[in-house]
C-alpha positions as a Markdown table, in Angstrom:
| # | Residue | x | y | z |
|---|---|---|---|---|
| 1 | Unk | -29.2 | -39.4 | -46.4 |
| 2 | Unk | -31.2 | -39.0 | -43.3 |
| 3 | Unk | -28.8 | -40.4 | -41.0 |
| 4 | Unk | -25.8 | -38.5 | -42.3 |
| 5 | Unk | -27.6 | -35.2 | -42.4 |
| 6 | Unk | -28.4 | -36.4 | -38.0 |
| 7 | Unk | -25.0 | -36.8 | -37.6 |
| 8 | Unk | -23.2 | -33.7 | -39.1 |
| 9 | Unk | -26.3 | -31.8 | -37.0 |
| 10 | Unk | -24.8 | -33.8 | -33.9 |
| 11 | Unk | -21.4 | -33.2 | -34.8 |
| 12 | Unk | -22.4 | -29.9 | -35.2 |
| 13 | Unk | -23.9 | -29.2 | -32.3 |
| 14 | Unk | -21.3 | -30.8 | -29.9 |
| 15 | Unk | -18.7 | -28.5 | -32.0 |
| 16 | Unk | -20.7 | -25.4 | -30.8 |
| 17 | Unk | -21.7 | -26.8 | -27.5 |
| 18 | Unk | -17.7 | -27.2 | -26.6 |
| 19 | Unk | -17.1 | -23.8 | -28.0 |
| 20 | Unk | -19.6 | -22.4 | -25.7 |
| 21 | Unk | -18.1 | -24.5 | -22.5 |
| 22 | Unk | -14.5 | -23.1 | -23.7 |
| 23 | Unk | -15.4 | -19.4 | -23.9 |
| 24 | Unk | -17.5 | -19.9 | -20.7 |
| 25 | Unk | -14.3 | -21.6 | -18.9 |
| 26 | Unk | -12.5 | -18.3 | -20.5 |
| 27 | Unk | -15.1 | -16.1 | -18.8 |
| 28 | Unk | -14.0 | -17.8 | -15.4 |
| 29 | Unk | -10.6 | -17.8 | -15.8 |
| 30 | Unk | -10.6 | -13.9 | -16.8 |
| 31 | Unk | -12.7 | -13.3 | -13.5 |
| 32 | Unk | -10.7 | -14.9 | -11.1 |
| 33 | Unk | -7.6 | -13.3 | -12.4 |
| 34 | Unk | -8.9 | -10.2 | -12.4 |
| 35 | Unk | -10.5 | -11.0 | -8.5 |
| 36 | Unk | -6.8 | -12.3 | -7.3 |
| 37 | Unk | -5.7 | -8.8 | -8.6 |
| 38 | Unk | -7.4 | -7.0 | -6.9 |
| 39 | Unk | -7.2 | -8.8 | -3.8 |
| 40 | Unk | -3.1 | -8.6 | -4.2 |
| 41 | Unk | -3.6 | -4.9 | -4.8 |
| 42 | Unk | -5.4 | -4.9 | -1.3 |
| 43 | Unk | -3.2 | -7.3 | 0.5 |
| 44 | Unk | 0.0 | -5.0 | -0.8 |
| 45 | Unk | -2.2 | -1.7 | 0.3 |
| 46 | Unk | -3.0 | -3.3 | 3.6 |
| 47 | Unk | 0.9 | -4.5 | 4.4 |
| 48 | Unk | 1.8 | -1.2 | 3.2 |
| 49 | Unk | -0.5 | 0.7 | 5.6 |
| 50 | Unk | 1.0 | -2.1 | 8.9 |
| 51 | Unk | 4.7 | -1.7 | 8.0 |
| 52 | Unk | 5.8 | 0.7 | 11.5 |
| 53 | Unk | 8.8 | 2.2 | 11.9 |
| 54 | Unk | 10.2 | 2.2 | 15.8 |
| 55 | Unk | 10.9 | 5.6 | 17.8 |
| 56 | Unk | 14.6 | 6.0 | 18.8 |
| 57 | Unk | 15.0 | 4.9 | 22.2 |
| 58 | Unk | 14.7 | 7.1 | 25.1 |
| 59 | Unk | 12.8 | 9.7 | 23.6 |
| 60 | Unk | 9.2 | 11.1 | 24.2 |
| 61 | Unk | 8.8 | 13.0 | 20.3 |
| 62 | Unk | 6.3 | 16.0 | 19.7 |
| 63 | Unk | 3.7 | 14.9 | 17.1 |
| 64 | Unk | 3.2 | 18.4 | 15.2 |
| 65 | Unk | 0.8 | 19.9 | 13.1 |
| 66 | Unk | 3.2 | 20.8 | 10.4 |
| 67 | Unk | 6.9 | 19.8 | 8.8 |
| 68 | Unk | 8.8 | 22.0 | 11.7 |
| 69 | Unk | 9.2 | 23.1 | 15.1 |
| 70 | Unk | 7.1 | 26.4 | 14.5 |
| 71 | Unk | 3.9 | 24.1 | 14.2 |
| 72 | Unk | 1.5 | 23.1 | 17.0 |
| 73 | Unk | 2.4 | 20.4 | 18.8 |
| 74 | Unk | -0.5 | 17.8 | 18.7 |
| 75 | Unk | 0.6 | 15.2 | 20.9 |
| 76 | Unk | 3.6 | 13.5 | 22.3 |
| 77 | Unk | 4.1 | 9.8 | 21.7 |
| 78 | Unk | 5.2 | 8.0 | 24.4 |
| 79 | Unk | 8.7 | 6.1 | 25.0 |
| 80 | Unk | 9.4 | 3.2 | 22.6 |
| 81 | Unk | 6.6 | 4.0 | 20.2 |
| 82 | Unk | 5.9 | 2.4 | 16.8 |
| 83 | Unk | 5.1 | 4.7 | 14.2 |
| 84 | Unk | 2.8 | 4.4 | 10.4 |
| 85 | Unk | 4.2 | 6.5 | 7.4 |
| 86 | Unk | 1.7 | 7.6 | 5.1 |
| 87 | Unk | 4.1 | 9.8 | 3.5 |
| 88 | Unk | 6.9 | 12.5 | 3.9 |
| 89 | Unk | 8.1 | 15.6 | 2.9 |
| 90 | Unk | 11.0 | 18.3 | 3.0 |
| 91 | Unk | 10.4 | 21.0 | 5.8 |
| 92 | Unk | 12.4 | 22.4 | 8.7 |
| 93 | Unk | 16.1 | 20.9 | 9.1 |
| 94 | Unk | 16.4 | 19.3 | 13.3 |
| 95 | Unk | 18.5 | 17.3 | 14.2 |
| 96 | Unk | 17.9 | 14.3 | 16.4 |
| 97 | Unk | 19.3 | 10.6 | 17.4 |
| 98 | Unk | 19.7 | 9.6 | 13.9 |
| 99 | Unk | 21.4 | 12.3 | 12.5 |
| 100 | Unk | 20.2 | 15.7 | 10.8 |
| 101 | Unk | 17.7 | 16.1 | 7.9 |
| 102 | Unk | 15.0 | 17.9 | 6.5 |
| 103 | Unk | 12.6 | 15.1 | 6.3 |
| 104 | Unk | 9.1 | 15.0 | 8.0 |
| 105 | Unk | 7.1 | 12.1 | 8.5 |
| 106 | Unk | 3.5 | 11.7 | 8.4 |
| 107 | Unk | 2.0 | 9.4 | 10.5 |
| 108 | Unk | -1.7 | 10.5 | 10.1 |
| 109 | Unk | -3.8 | 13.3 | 8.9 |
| 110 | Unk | -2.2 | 16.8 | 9.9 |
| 111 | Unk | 0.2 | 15.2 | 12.1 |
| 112 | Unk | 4.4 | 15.2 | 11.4 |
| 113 | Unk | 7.1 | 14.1 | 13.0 |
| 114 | Unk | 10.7 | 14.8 | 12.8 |
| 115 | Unk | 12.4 | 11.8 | 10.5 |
| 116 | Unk | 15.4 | 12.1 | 12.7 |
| 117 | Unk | 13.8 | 10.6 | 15.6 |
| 118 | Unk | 12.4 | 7.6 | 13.2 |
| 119 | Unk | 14.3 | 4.6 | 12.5 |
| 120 | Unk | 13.8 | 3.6 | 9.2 |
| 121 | Unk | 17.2 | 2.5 | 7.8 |
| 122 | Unk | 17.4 | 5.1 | 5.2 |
| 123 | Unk | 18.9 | 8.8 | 5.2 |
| 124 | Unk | 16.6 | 9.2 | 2.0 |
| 125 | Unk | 12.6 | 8.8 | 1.6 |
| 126 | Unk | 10.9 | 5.2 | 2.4 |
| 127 | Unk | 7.1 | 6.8 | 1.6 |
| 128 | Unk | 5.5 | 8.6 | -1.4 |
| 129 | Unk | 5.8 | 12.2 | -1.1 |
| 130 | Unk | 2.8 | 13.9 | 0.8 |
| 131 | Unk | 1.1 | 15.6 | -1.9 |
């Protein structure tokens, strides 16, 4: 009786002891996935943040302060610039190389430039709205 009572205690024991390498594999697993998500989340944010849209050739554009003409100008970016878009919004309709629209771009904090003089492929928004 002895022997048998050793060996469901064994039996036992390597039951539980699997269990326990199973749940800790689990563990693993559940870390990982969530570290690959949040490194994709960051890989998408920081291809997001390089994607760069080129100026229309020829042209020096005014960097403003604001959605329109009426706002300061900032700076002026030189010929065949590359330009971020963090986001856009509706302001002043100008028109420019690639047609006429009401759509501001903004390529950093307080600065705007005229989506007409952007080529971006679209007549539409290709950002989030500024908020």
């Amino acid at each position: 009786m002895a022997i048998e009572e050793i060996a469901e205690t064994t039996a036992a024991t390597a039951t539980i002891g699997t269990a326990d390498a199973a749940a800790s594999a689990t563990d693993v697993t559940d870390v990982t996935d969530a570290t690959d998500a949040t490194d994709a989340t960051a890989t998408a944010a920081s291809t997001a943040a390089a994607v760069t849209y080129p100026i229309a050739p020829g042209y020096q554009v005014n960097v403003r302060s604001g959605p329109g003409t009426t706002y300061k100008v900032v700076k002026v970016l030189p010929y065949n610039s590359r330009v971020p878009i963090r986001c856009q919004r509706h302001g002043q309709k100008v028109s420019g190389p690639y047609g006429t629209s009401d759509i501001w771009d903004s390529i950093a904090a307080g600065q705007y430039v005229s989506d007409t003089y952007v080529r971006t492929g679209s007549d539409g928004f290709v950002a989030a709205p500024c908020g």
